[in-house]
Each structure stands twice: as C-alpha cells, then as structure tokens.
N, C-alpha and C positions, 0 to 999 in steps of 0.2 A: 764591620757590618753596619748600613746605613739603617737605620731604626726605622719602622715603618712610622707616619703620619696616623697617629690613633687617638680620638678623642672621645672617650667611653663612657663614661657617666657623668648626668650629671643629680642633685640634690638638693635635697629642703632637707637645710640643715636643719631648720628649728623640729624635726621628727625626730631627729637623732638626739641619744642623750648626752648631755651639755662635760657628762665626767668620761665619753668615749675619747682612748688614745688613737683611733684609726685615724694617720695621714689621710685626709681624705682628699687634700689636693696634692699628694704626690703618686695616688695610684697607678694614675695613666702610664706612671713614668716604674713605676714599677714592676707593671706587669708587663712593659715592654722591654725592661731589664732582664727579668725571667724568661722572657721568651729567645731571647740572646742565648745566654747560659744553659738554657737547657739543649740549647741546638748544639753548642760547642761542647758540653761536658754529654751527650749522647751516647749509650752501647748497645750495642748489639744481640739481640737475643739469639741471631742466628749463631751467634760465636758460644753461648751457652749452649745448646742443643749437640755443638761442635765439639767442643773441649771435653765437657764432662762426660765421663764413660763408666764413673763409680757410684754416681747420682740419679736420683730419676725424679720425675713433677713431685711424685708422691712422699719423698724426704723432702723435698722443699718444704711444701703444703705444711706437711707435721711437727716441721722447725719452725717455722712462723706461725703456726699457732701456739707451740709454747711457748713463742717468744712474747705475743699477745698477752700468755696469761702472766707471765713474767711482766713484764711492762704493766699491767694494770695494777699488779701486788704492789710494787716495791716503786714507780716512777711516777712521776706527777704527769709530765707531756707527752699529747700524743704523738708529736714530732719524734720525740726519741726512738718511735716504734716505724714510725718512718725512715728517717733515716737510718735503722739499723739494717732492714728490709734494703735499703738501696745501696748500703755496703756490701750486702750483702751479694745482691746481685749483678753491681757491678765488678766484686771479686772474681766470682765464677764465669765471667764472659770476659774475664784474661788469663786466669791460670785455673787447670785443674785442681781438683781436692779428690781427696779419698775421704768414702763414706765415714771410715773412724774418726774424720776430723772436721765433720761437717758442724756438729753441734760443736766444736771447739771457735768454727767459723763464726757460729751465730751468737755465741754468749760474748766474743772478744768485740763483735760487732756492734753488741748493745754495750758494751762497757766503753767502746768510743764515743757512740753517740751521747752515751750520759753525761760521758765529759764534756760534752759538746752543750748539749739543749738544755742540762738540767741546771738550775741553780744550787744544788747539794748535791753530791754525787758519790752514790753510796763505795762504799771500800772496796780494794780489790778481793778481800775475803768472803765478802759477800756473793760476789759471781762466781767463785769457787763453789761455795754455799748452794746454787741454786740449780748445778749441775751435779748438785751429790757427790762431791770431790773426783768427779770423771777426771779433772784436769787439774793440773798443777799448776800455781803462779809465774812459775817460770815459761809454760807452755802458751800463757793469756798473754803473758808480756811479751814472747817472741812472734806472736800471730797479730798480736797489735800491731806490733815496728814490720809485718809483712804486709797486714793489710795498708797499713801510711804508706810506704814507700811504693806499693803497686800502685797504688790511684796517687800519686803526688799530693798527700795530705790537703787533696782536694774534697772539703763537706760542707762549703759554704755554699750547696746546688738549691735550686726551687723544685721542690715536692708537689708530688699534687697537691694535697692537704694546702699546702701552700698557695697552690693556684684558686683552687677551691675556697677558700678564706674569701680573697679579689671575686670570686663568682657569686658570693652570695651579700656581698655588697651592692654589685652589678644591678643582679635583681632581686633584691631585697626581700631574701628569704625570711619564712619566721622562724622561730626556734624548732621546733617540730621538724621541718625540711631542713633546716641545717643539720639536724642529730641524726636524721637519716641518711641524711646525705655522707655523714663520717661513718656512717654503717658500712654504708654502698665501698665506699673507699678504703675502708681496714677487712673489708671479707674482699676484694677482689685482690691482695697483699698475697692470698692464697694462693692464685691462678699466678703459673708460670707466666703464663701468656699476657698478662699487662707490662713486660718486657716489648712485647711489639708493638707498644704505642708511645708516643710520649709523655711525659707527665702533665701538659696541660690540655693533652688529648682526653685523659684521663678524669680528668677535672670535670671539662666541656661536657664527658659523657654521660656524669654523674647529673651535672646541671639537666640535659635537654631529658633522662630519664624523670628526675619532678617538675621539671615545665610540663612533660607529659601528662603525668598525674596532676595538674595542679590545671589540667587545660580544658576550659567550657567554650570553647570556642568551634569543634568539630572540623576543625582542620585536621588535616592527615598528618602524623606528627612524623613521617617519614619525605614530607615535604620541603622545600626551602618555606614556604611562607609561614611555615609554622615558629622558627626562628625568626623570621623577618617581624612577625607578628609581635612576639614577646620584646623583640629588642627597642621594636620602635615603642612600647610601651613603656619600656625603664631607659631609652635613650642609650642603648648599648651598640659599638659599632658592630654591623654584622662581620666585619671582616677577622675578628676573632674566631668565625665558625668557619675559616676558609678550607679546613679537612674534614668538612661535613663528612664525607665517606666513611671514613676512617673514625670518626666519631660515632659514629651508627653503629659501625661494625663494636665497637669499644662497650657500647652501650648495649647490647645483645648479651656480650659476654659477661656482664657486669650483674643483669637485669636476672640472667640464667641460677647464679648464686641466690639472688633474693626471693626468687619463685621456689626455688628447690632445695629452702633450706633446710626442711625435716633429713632430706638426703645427706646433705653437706653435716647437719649438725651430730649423725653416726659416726663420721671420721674425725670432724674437728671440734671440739666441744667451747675453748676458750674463750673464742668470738661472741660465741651466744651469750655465756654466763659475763661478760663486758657486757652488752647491752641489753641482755634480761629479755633475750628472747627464750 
C-alpha cells in the first residue's frame, strides 16, 4: 500500500518540555504507519451481530465494565484495557462463544494483554482470583492458545487511545482535554457499536467533540471549515479528516454517553468510580 503524502505538524520545540520522550520527528511517519495497519488488521462488526446468538450488547457493556474496574485495581496502563476490549472483539467477529464462557473470554483477554502492555504482569492466580474461582487454570490457558491462534498472535495493532495520544499532540491539548478526552474513549469501550468505525475514526471523533467545546469561533461545528479552521491553526493536514462523515456520525454516538451519564451510570458503575465522576 503506497503511503499517502502527509505532512502534519509542525512545532516550537522550546514549549515542549526538554525531559519529553515523544518522537516528535517521527510522528508523521507514524501515524501513517497506523493508518496502514489498522486498515489491514480491520473486523467486522456486521460478522459479530452475525455469529453470536448466545450474547447480546447488554453482556458485552457488563463485561467491559468490569473489566474497567479490574484494570484500574490491579494494572498500571490504560492500554491493557484496550487491548483486552479489542481481543475481545476481534474474537467474537470470528467465532461464536456461549454466554457461560463469555467472562472466561474477557478475563483470558486481559491476562494476554498484561503480558503484553504491562511491565510486571501479575500471576495466573491472580485472574483466577478476580473471577471468584469461576474458572480454572487450565480453562485461562486453553482460551489463551484459542484466542493466539484465532487472530495469528497478531496484538502489535493501533488503538484509538493510541491514535489519540498523535491527536493531542496535533493540537496541543491541555491536560484537562486530554483526561477528558480518555473518558470519551474508555465509556464509548461500552458501546457495541464503536465496532463500526475504525480506530482512528474513533480518535478523530473524540478530537473534533473538544475542538467543539474548546471553539469561540461560531462556526458551525458540523461544517468542513470548522476543521479547516482549527487545523490551519496547529498546521494539521486536513486530509486526516478525509471520513468527516463517519466521524460525525462517531461523535454523536460517543457525545450520547457523556450527556446521559446519570443513565449509563445505573447500569455500569466502574467507569464512573475510574474517573470520580
């Protein structure tokens, strides 16, 4: 695949602090890396809607948020919580599972990713441990070697979070919009349906939602110039927003969660008590 021509930000270094590890001149080449990979390593959400017949949105939702409250207890990165979410879902958009082995799905899930993201990676007793001995060691270690071998021990992928990291360099969010911004993106983990975007759709979405909030400009924020606006201010190529549409549509769905969290926060409790809402 010919890599497109993208030259995305640029910077005063002397703002930046002098003990940051961010690449900052290998981003362009980065994000154009992830945009590759996330197009090749793609699934299908229409294939989960298809397959699974023992499962519904509303197990998903309840698995991922205790997979949240897991994750915040016992793991240092947020990544892990991502990628356990994207084993997750990439398992169930190729082979079915039965509801009794859904939570078997999601704990082997995070026990890969730990191995993966974390620098200490707590024991297999422990995720025994955290399912209240539901499952057995031998049961964690034969859902491992199924999840590896279904996806070709492929977890080297770009996450949103991941993209999102490159977006708030882009436009040089402050810490406040960044903390938000991982809000927007570990409550939308809930929703089935950020399966029908891609992950740096997802990203994008969460960006153009606080350029919105962050905009005194009285531009129509469902407009192109209102990206045009903001990019040419941090010297961002607009062709990153080339799925406006689909970006909008992302960011409605995203936006719905953050307006209506008293509602959301009767079903899913974990999200909230992570960020003290």
């Amino acid at each position: 695949m010919k890599s497109p021509n993208l030259n995305f930000i640029t910077y005063d270094i002397n703002i930046i602090s002098k003990n940051t590890q961010i690449p900052f001149e290998y981003i362009n080449d980065i994000w154009i890396n992830f945009i590759e990979k996330e197009i090749e390593h793609n699934y299908s959400f229409n294939n989960i809607i298809k397959i699974q017949t023992d499962i519904n949105n509303t197990m998903r939702s309840i698995l991922i948020d205790w997979l949240i409250g897991e994750q915040n207890k016992f793991f240092k990165k947020t990544k892990t919580l991502f990628l356990t979410v994207n084993l997750i879902d990439r398992y169930i958009s190729n082979k079915k599972i039965l509801r009794t082995n859904f939570q078997l799905l999601g704990v082997t899930s995070l026990f890969i990713s730990c191995k993966y993201q974390e620098i200490y990676c707590r024991h297999l007793p422990d995720f025994i441990f955290i399912t209240d001995d539901a499952f057995t060691k031998e049961q964690i270690l034969n859902m491992e070697n199924d999840i590896l071998s279904l996806l070709n021990f492929e977890l080297d992928l770009p996450l949103s979070i991941d993209f999102y990291e490159i977006i708030c360099i882009m436009y040089k969010f402050s810490k406040k919009e960044f903390q938000y911004g991982c809000f927007l993106l570990e409550i939308f983990l809930l929703d089935i349906n950020m399966n029908k975007f891609l992950q740096s759709e997802i990203a994008l979405a969460v960006c153009y939602i606080i350029l919105g909030m962050r905009d005194k400009t009285n531009l129509n924020i469902e407009n192109n110039n209102f990206i045009k606006y903001y990019s040419n201010i941090y010297q961002v190529n607009f062709n990153i927003w080339k799925n406006i549409k689909k970006i909008i549509e992302c960011s409605k769905l995203i936006y719905y969660y953050s307006e209506n969290k008293n509602k959301i926060n009767n079903k899913y409790q974990e999200i909230f008590k992570v960020f003290h809402i």
